[in-house]
C-alpha positions as CSV (number, residue, x, y, z in Angstrom):
1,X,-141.5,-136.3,165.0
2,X,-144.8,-138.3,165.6
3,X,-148.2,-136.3,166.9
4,X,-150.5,-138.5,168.5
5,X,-153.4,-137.6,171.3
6,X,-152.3,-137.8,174.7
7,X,-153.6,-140.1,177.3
8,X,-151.9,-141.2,180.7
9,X,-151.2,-144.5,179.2
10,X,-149.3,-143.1,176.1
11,X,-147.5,-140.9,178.3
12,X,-146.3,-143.8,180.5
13,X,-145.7,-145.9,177.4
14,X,-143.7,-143.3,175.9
15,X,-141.7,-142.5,178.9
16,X,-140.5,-146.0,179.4
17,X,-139.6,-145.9,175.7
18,X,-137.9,-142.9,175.8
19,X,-136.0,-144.4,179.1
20,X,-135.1,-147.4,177.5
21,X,-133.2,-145.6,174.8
22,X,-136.3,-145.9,172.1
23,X,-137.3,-142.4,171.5
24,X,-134.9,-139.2,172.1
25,X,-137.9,-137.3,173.1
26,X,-141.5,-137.3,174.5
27,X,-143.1,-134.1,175.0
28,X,-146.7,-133.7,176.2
29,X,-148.5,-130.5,175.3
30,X,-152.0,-129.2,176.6
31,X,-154.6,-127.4,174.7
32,X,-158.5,-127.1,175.3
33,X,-159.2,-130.5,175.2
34,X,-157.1,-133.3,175.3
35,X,-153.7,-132.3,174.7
36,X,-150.9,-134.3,172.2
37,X,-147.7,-136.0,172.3
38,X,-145.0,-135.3,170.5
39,X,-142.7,-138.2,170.0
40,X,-139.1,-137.9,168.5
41,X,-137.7,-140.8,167.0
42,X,-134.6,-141.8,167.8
43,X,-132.0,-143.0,164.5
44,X,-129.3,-145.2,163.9
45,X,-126.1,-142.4,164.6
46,X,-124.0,-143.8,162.0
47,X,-125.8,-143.6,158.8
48,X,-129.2,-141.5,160.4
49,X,-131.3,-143.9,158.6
50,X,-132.1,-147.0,160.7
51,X,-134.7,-146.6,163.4
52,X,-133.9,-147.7,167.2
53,X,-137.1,-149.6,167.1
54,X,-136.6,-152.9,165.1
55,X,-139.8,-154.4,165.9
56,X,-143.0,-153.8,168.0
57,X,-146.0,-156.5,168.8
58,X,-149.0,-156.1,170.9
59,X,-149.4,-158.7,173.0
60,X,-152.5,-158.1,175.2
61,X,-155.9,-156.8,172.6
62,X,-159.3,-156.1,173.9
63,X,-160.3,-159.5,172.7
64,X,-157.7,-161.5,173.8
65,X,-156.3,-159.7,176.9
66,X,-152.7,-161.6,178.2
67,X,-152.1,-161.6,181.7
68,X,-148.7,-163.6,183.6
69,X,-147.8,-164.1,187.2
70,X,-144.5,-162.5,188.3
71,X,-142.8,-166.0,187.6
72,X,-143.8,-165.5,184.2
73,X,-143.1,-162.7,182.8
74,X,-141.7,-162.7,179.2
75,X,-138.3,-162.0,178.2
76,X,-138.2,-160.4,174.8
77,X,-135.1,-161.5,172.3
78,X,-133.2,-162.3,175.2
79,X,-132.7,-159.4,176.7
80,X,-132.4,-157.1,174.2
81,X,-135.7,-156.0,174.1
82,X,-138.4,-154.9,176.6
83,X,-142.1,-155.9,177.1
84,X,-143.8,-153.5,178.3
85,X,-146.6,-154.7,181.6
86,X,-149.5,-152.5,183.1
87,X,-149.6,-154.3,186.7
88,X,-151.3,-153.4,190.0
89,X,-147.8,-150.6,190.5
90,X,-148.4,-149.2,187.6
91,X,-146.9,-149.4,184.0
92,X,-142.9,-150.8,183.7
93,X,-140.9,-152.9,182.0
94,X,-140.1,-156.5,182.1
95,X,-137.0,-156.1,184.3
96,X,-139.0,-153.9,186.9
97,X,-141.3,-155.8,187.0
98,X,-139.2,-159.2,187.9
99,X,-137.4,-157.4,190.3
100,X,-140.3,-156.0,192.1
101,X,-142.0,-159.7,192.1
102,X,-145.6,-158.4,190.4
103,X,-146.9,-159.9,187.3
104,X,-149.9,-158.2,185.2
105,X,-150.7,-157.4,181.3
106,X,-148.4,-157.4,178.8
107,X,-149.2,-154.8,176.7
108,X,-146.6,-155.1,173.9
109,X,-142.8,-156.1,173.0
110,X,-140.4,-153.9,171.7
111,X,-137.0,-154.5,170.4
């Protein structure tokens, strides 16, 4: 289980990684100020030791912000992983973001 500040972003973010099969849970808790995330990891089922997340890369930095159009939007290991866009619509995956035609910044690639 992983503690980390909350924010609307790393909410989103954890949500989508939670939907796409990533994390087995996301739970956002409130206190006085900002509140946390708790994040649960989600583990190979056969042996329980090999993590669902192989790899993770941030794309888009605050010095080097990365931006596509909708008719370029990355795919990541040939579909079997997800890049993750913050676009006019909000937050979404790769796929969603295709389908709904809007490009925007890719924040990072998981797979």
């Amino acid at each position: 289980m992983i503690d980390c500040p909350r924010s609307n972003m790393k909410l989103r973010l954890a949500e989508i990684l939670r939907d796409e099969g990533f994390l087995n849970g996301v739970v956002a808790t409130e206190d006085n100020k900002q509140g946390m995330l708790k994040l649960t990891l989600r583990y190979d089922g056969r042996t329980g030791h090999g993590s669902a997340i192989t790899g993770m890369r941030r794309i888009s930095r605050p010095g080097q912000r990365a931006y596509v159009p909708h008719h370029e939007v990355p795919r990541v290991r040939n579909g079997l992983g997800i890049a993750i866009l913050s676009t006019s619509q909000g937050v979404m995956t790769d796929r969603e973001a295709r389908t709904k035609g809007v490009g925007g910044e890719v924040l990072c690639e998981v797979w």
